[in-house]
N, C-alpha and C positions, 0 to 999 in steps of 0.2 A: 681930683683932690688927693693930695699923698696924705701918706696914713701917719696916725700920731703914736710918736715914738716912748717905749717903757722902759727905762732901765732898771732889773734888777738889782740890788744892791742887796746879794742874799749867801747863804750856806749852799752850796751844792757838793751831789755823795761826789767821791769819795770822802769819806765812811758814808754810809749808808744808814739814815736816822730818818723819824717820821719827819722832821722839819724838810732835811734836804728832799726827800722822797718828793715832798709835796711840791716843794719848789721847783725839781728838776720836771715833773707832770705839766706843771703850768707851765714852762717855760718851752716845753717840747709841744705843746697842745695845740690847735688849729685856732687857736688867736693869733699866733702869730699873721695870720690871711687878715685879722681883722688891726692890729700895729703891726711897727715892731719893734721887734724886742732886742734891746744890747745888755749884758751883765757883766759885774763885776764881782766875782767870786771872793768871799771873806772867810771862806773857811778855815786860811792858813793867814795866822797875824802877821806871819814875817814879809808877807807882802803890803802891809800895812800902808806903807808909803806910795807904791808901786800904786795902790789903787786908789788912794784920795789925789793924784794924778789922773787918774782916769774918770773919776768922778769929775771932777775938775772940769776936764777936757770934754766929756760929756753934755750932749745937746738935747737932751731927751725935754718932752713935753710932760712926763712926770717919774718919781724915783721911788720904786716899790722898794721896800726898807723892810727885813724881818730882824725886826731887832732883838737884841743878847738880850739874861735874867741876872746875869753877874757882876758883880762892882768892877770888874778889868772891861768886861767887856760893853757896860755902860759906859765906859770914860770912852772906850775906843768910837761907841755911838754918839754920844756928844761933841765929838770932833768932825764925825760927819755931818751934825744936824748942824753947826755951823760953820760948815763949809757951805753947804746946801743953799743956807739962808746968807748969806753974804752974797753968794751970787744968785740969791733970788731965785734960787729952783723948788717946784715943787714936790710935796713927798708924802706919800701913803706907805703908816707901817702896819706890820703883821704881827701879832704877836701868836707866837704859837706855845703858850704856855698859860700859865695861872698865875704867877710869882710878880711878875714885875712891881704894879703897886705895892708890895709890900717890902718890894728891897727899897724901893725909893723913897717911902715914909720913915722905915722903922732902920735899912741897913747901910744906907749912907751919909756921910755927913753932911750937913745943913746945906752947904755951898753947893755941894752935885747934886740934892735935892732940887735946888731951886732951880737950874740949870736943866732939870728935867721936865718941872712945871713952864719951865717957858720957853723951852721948844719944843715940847706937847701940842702947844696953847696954838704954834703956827703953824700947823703940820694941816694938810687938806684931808688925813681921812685918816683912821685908826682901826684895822679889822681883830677881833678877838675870835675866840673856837665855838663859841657858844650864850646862851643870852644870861645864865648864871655867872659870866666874863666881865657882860658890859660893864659892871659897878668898876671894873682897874681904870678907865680911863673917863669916869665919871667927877666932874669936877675942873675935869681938865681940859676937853674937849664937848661943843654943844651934843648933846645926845643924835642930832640926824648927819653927823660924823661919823661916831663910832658904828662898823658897818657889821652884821654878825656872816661869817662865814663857815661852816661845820667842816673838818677834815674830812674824807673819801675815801673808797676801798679803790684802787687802781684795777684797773677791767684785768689783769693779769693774776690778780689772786683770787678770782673767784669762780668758782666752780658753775656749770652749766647748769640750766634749770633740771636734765638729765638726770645730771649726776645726785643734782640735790634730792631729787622725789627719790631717787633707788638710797640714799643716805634715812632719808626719813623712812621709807619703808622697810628698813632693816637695822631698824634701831634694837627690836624685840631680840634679832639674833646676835648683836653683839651684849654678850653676857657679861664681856668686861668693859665699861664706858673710861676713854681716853679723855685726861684730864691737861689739857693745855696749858701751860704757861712759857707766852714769847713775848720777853720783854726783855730790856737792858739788867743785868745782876747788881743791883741795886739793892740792899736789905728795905729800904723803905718802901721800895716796888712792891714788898710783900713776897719774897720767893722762899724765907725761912719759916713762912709760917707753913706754905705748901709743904715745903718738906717735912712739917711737920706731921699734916695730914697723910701724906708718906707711911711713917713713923705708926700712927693710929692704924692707918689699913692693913698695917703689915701683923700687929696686936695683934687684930680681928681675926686676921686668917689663921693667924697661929691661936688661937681661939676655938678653931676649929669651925669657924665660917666660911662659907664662899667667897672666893676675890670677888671684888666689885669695880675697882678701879685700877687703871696704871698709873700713872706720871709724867708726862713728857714734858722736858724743860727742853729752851732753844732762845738763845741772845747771848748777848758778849759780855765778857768781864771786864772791866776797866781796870780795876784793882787785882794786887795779885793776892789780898788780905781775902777778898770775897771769894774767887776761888776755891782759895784756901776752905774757907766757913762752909764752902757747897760739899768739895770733896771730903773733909774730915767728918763730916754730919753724915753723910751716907755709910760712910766706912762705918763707924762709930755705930750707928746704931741699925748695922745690919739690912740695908732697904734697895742693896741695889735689882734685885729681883722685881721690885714696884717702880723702878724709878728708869727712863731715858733720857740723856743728855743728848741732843743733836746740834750743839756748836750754833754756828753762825748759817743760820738758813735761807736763800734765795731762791729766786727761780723758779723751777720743778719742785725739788726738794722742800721748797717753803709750801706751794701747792700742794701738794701731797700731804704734806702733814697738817693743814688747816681740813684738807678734805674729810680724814682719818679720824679728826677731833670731834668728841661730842658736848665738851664742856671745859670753855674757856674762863681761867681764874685769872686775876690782876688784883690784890688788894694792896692798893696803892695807897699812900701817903706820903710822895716823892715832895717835895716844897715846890719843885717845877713844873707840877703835872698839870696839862691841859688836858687835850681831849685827847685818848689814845689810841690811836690808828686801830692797834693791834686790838682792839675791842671792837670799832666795827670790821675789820677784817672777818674774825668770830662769828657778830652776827651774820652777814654775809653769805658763808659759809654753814651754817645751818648748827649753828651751836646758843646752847645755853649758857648767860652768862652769869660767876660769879665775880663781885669787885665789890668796893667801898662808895659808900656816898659820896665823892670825893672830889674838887676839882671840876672840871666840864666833864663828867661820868653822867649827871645829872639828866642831862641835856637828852643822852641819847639810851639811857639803860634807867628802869624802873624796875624796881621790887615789887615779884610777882609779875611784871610783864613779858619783860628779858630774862628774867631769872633771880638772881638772889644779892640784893644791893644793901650794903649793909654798911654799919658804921665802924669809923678808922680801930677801935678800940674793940670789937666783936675777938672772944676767944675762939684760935682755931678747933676744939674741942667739938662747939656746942656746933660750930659752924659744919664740921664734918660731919657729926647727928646730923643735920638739916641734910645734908648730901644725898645720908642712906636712904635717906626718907621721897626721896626723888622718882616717881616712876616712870617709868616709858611712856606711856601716853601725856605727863604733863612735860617730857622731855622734848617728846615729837612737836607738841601743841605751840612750845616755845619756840623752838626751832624754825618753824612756819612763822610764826608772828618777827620773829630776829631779820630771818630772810626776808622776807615782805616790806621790811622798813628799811631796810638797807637798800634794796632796789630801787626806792618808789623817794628816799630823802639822799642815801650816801653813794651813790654812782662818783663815778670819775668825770663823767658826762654833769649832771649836778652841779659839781665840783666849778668848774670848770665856765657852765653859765655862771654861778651867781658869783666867780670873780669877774669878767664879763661886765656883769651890771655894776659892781662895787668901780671898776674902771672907766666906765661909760658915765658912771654918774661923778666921776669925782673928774674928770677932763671936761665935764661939763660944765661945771663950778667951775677948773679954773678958764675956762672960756668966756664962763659969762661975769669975770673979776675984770 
């Protein structure tokens, strides 16, 4: 019996983003033995043409779709969704964000609205980040559609159970705790307020208290305005003594610095935010987290479990009190509990079965149409 065929129709790195990340995992992952798999890279529009060609030309038994949060990049999806349905192919998308229903209620106009309600409506399966998600495609698709799938820490950023126990065991002697933030420089991401925290620690010690913490920022700038905001804020109020910038991190480099970290912040309020890799990567890695109720944050981090989850509007003031107030043993205790759930729900392995199931069950359906 030959094997039944998947074509991608997704983002893949180059650049290097949790979407592509996760795509490029799946696409490389030992499914392939169980389809196979053909893709069509949409990372670059100017091939726009080039690939509803290939789409076209394409025989796949069904069309894994991660579709855009943006009005250019929904028009460019609507052109696929009917292409798709003209010649009757089937299609499961992905949405690796939070945003969509609400650019399609509230930020586009009537006519692409509607045009999104009804090739929703025929689409074989709809996968969201998490089950605070399902309500986007609620209304539009029957509820044993919409399939829940959580993002993964890829087995290459995580540190050995080894490593981990001598990390937890030597939290007492590291006197000054490494405060994480790797995300995209985004003000909404929340990285002005860190620096803010920054800013307070640096008071403190010149106060004539013990340091407590460093700073470590790592992700890219898209803007050359934000930048801008990172480096004149440090200059300005004196903090580069508390503060490392480490660019754009992979590999090793990326490793090493999640290993090093004892407390991973993200207080996000991005309008696109899904579930952020780069928070369970954190856990994972045997870190406490601090972030926002926010988005699919929900899903995988509790206040007081994970560490410190807190609402879009919390002053970073009160929030860094809460920091110092932090000890080693409720840091260790966390840390254990971050790691423990990360192994046993966010593997790549995980990952990996339950799109597996979301594929086997949605070829099943259309086998038995």
């Amino acid at each position: 019996m030959s094997k039944k065929k998947i074509c991608f129709i997704a983002q893949f790195p180059p650049p290097i983003h949790g979407l592509s990340k996760a795509v490029e995992t799946l696409y490389n992952s030992q499914l392939n033995e169980k389809y196979e798999f053909d893709k069509v890279n949409i990372t670059n529009n100017k091939f726009f043409i080039l690939n509803l060609i290939k789409i076209a030309r394409c025989k796949a038994d069904l069309f894994y779709f991660t579709i855009s949060q943006t009005k250019g990049g929904n028009l460019r999806d609507l052109i696929v969704f009917k292409l798709l349905e003209k010649q009757k192919k089937k299609c499961l998308i992905h949405l690796h964000g939070g945003y969509y229903r609400k650019l399609i209620d509230h930020d586009l106009p009537e006519w692409q609205k509607r045009e999104n309600y009804k090739a929703i409506e025929k689409l074989t399966g709809a996968i969201v980040l998490g089950p605070s998600l399902k309500y986007i495609f609620e209304g539009m698709l029957p509820e044993e559609k919409i399939y829940t799938v959580p993002n993964c820490v890829d087995d290459e950023y995580l540190i050995s159970d080894e490593e981990f126990e001598k990390k937890v065991k030597t939290i007492s002697e590291r006197k000054i705790k490494h405060i994480l933030y790797l995300s995209n420089f985004i003000k909404s991401k929340g990285y002005p307020e860190v620096l803010e925290m920054a800013k307070l620690e640096k008071e403190r010690v010149e106060a004539g208290e013990e340091p407590r913490f460093h700073f470590d920022f790592a992700g890219i700038f898209f803007e050359q305005e934000e930048e801008a905001f990172f480096w004149d804020y440090i200059h300005q109020h004196q903090i580069e003594g508390f503060i490392t910038y480490h660019g754009v991190v992979t590999g090793n480099e990326k490793y090493e610095l999640l290993k090093q970290s004892d407390i991973f912040i993200l207080l996000t309020r991005y309008p696109r935010e899904g579930q952020p890799i780069s928070i369970l990567e954190a856990m994972g890695n045997g870190m406490m987290i601090i972030a926002t109720n926010y988005a699919g944050i929900p899903d995988v981090a509790k206040n007081g479990v994970n560490g410190v989850i807190i609402s879009v509007d919390r002053p970073s003031k009160s929030l860094f009190n809460q920091l110092l107030s932090i000890t080693d043993n409720v840091l260790r205790s966390t840390e254990k509990t971050n790691r423990d759930k990360i192994m046993h729900h966010f593997t790549q392995q995980k990952y990996i079965d339950n799109m597996f199931s979301v594929y086997r069950d949605c070829i099943t359906l259309i086998n038995d149409q």
